[in-house]
C-alpha positions as CSV (number, residue, x, y, z in Angstrom):
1,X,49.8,-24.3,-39.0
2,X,46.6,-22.6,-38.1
3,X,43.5,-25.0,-37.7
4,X,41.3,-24.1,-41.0
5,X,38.2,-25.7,-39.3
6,X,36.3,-22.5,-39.1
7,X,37.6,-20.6,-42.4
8,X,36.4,-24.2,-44.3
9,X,32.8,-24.3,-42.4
10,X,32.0,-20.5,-43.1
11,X,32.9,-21.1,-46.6
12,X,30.6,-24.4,-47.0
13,X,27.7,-22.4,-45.0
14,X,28.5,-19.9,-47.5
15,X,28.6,-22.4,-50.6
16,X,25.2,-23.5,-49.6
17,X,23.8,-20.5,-48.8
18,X,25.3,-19.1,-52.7
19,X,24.2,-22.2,-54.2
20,X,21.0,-22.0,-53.3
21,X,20.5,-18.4,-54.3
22,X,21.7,-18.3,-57.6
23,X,19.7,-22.1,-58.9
24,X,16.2,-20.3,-57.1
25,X,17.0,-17.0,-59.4
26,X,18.0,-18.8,-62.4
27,X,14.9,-21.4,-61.6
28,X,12.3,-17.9,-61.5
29,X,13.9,-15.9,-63.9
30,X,13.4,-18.8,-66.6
31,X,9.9,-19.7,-65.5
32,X,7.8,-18.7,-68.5
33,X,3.9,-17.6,-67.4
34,X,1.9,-19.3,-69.4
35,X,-1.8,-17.8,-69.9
36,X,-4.7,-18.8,-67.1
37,X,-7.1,-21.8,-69.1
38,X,-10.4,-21.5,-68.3
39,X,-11.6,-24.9,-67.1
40,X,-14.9,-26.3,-67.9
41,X,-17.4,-26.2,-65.8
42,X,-17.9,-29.7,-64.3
43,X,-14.0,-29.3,-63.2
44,X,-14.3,-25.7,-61.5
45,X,-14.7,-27.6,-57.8
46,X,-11.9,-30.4,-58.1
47,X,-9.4,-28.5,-59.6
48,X,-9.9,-25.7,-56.6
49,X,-10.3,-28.7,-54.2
50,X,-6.8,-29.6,-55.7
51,X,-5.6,-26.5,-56.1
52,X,-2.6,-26.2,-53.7
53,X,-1.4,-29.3,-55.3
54,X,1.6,-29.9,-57.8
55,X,0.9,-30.3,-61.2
56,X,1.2,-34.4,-62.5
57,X,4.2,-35.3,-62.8
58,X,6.0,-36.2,-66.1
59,X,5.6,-39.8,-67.7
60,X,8.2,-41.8,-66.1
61,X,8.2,-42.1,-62.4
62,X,6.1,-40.2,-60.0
63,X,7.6,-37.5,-57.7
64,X,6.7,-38.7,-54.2
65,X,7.9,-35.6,-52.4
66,X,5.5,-33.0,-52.8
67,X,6.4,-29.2,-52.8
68,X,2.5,-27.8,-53.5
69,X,1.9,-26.7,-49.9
70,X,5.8,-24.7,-49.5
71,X,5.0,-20.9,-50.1
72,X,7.3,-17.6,-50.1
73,X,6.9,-17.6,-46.7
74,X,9.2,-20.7,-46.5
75,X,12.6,-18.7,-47.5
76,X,12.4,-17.0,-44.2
77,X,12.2,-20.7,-42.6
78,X,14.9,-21.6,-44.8
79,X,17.1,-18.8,-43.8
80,X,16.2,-19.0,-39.8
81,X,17.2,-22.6,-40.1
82,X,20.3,-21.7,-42.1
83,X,21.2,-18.8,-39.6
84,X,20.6,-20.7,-36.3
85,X,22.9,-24.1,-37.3
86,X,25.8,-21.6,-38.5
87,X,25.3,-20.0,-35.1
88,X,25.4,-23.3,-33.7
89,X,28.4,-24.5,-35.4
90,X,30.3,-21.3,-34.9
91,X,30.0,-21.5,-31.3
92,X,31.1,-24.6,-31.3
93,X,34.4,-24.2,-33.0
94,X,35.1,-21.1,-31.1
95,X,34.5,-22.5,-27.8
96,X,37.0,-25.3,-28.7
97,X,39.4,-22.9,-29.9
98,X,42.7,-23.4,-28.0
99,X,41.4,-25.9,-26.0
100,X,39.6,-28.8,-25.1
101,X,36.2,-28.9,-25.4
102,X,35.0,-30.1,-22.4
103,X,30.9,-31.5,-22.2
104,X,29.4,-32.3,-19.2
105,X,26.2,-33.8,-18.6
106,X,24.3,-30.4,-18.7
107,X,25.5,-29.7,-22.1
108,X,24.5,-33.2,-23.7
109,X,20.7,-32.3,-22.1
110,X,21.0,-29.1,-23.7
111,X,21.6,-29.8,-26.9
112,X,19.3,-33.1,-27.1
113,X,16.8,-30.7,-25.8
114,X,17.2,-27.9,-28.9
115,X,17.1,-30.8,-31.4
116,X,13.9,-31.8,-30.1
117,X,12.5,-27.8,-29.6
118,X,14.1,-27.0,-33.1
119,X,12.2,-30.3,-34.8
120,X,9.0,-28.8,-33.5
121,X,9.3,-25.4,-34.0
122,X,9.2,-27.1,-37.3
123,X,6.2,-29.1,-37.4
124,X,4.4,-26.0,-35.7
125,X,5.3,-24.1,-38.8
126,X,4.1,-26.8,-40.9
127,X,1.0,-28.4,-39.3
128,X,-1.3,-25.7,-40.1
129,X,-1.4,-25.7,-43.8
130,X,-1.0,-29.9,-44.2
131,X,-1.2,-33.0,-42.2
132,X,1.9,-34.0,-40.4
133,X,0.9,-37.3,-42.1
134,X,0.7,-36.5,-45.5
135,X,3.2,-34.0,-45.1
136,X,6.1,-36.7,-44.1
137,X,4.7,-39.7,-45.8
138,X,4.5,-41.4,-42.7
139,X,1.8,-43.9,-43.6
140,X,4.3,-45.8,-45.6
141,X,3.0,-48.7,-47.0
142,X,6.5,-50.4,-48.1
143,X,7.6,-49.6,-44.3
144,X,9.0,-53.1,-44.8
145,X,11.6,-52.3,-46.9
146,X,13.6,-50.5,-43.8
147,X,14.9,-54.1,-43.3
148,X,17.1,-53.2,-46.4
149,X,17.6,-50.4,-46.7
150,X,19.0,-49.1,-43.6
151,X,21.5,-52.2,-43.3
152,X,22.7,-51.4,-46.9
153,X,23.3,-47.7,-46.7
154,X,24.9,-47.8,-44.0
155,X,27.4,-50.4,-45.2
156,X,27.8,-48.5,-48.2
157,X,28.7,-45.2,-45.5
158,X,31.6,-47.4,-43.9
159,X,33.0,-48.6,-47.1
160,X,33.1,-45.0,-48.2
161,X,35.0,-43.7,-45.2
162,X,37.3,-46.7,-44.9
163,X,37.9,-45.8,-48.8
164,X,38.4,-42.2,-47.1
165,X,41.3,-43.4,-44.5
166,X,42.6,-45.3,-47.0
167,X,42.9,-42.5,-49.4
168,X,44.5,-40.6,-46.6
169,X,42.0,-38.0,-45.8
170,X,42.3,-38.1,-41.8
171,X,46.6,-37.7,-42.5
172,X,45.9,-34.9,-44.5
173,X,43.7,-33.2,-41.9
174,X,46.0,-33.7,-39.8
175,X,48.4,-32.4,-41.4
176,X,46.3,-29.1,-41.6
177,X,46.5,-28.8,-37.9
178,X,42.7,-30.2,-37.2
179,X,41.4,-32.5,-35.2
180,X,40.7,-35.6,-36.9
181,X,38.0,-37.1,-34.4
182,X,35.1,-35.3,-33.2
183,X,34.6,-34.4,-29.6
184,X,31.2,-36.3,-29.2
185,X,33.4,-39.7,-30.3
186,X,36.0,-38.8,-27.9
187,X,33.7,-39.1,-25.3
188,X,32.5,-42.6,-26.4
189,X,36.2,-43.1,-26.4
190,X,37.6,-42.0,-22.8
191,X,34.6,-41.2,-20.6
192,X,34.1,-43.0,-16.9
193,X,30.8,-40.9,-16.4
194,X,27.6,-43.8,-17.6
195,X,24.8,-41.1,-17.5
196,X,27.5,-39.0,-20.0
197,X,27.7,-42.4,-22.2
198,X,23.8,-42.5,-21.8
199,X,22.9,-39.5,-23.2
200,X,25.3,-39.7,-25.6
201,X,23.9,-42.9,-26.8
202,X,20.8,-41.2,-26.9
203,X,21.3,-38.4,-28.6
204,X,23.4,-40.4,-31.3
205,X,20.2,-43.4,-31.3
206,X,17.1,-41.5,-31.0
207,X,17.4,-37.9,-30.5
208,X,19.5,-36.9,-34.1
209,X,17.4,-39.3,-36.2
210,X,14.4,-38.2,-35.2
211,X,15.0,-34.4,-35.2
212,X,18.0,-34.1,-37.9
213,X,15.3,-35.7,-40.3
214,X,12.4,-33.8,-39.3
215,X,14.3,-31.1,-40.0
216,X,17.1,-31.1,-43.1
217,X,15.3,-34.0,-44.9
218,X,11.4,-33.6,-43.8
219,X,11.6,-29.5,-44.4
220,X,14.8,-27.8,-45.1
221,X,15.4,-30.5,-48.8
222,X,12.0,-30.0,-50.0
223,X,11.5,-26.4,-49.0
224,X,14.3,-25.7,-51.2
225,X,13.0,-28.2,-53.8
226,X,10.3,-25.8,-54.4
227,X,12.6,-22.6,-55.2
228,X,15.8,-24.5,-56.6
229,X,14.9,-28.1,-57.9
230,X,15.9,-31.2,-55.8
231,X,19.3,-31.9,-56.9
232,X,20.1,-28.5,-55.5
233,X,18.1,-28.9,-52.6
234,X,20.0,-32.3,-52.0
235,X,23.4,-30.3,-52.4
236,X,22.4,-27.3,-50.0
237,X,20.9,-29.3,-47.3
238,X,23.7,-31.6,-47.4
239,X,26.4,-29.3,-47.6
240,X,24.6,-27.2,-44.1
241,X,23.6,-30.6,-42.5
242,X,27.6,-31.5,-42.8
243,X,28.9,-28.0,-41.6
244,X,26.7,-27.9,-38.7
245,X,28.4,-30.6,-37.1
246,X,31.3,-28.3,-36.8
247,X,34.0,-30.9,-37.7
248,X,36.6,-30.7,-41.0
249,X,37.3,-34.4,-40.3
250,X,33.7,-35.5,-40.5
251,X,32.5,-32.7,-43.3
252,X,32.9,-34.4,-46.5
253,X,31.5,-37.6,-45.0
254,X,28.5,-36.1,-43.3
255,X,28.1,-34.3,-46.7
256,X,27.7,-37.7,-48.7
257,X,25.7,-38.8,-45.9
258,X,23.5,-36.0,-46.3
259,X,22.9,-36.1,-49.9
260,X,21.9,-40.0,-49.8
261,X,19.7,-39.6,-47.1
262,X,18.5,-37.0,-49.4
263,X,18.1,-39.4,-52.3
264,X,16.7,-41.9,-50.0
265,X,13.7,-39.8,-48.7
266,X,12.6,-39.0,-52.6
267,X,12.8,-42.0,-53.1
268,X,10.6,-43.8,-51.1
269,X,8.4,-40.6,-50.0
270,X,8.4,-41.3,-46.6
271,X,10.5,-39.7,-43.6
272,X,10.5,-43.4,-42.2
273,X,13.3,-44.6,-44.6
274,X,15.9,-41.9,-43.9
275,X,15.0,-41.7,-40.0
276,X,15.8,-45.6,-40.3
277,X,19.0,-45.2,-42.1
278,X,20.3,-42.7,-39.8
279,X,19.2,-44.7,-36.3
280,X,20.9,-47.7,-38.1
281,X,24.2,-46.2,-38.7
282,X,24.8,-44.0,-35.6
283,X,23.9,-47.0,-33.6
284,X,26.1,-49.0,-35.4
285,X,28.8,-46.5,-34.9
286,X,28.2,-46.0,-31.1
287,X,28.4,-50.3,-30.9
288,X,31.3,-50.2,-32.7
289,X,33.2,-47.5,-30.3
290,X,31.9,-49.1,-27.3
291,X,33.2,-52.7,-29.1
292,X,36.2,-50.7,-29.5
293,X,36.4,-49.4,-26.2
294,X,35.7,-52.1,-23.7
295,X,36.8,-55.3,-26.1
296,X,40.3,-53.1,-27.3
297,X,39.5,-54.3,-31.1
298,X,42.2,-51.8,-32.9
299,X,39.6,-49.6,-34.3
300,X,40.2,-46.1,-35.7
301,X,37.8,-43.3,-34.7
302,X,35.6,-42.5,-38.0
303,X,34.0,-39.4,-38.2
């Protein structure tokens, strides 16, 4: 049977991509106007001071992810980021069409180094119209709380895909004719080469929670917040965050992954708290292969 790796990732790019399209249309097309209220006068200057600014939220609790300062101009960012990790992904899966994808050193510096480039060709497209600050919630004052929260997500992410293997979701991908454990693990796995292992390590510890934050969870969710409401926006930059990774084994994981990093980010308003989530569980996953690797513990490669 033909691998389905590549039909399945165009058609979850494409998923997104629809997704997002028809909840912004449906979100504009039912926005009523309403008529302009002259304020009174002592107001005029605060309400322009606070003009680019979302309305209060509704009684209940607050929304700590603001979307004021996201403008048209944003779909364009949207798409460019959308466009460049399908790229990304499709290249991969091609180039390890019929073969064995082999990465050297170079390639591991290559792609740590778009990750970082990509993160701040981000923040350059932010910076000028709010603080990075305020923009990612970094001065967190319940920073504390990353004590717990990485720790327990991250559990609740193993239970899930040891529910997975039990459910047999690796057998039937394997069945399909895909691989069921993705190269960058392999490498963990079977490579003699330390600076390989380094910047693996590396790129798993510091390099994707930094950047993959900064950019799916500190733009790409609330930029689509603003044109398609948040539970869409978790959906979409889930479902492109998962398919970027190029894997079928790994896609409905990384997919749940996504979305609670998602739900994690709104609700704490800071970048902090997903950034910690993700350091926490890919260094607990690179431990865990290297446990496996050099102590022979009987452990299965998860996605």
């Amino acid at each position: 049977m033909a691998d389905p790796t590549e039909s399945i990732i165009r058609a979850t790019f494409g998923l997104a991509l629809g997704l997002f399209a028809l909840a912004a249309a449906l979100r504009r097309g039912l926005s009523v106007p309403t008529a302009p209220r002259l304020p009174e006068p002592e107001f005029i200057a605060v309400e322009e001071e606070f003009a680019d600014l979302e309305p209060p939220p509704a009684p209940g609790e607050p929304d700590r992810i603001a979307t004021g300062f996201y403008q048209p101009l944003d779909l364009l960012g949207i798409g460019l980021i959308f466009a460049m990790f399908f790229a990304l992904a499709w290249s991969s899966i091609q180039a390890g069409n019929g073969a064995e994808l082999k990465i050297d050193a170079r390639d591991l510096i290559g792609t740590i180094g778009f990750q970082f480039i990509t993160a701040g060709m981000v923040a350059i497209f932010m910076v000028p119209r709010v603080h990075l600050v305020t923009w990612l919630g970094l001065r967190w004052p319940a920073w504390r709380r990353i004590f717990w929260i990485a720790p327990c997500a991250s559990v609740s992410m193993w239970i899930f895909f040891i529910g997975l293997q039990q459910a047999g979701l690796m057998n039937w991908i394997e069945s399909l004719g895909a691989e069921t454990v993705q190269d960058t693990v392999k490498l963990l796995q079977n490579s003699e080469d330390s600076m390989i292992i380094g910047l693996m390590t590396f790129a798993a510890v510091v390099a994707a929670p930094l950047c993959e934050e900064l950019i799916f969870r500190g733009y790409l969710y609330p930029a689509a917040k603003k044109f398609a409401g948040p539970w869409v926006a978790a959906i979409f930059s889930g479902l492109i965050f998962a398919a970027a990774h190029g894997s079928l084994a790994a896609l409905l994981p990384l997919f749940v992954f996504g979305c609670l990093l998602a739900f994690i980010y709104q609700k704490t308003g800071s970048l902090w708290a997903p950034i910690s989530v993700h350091f926490f569980f890919n260094g607990s996953t690179v431990l865990l292969q290297m446990m496996a690797r050099y102590y022979q513990l009987p452990l299965d490669a998860s996605p």
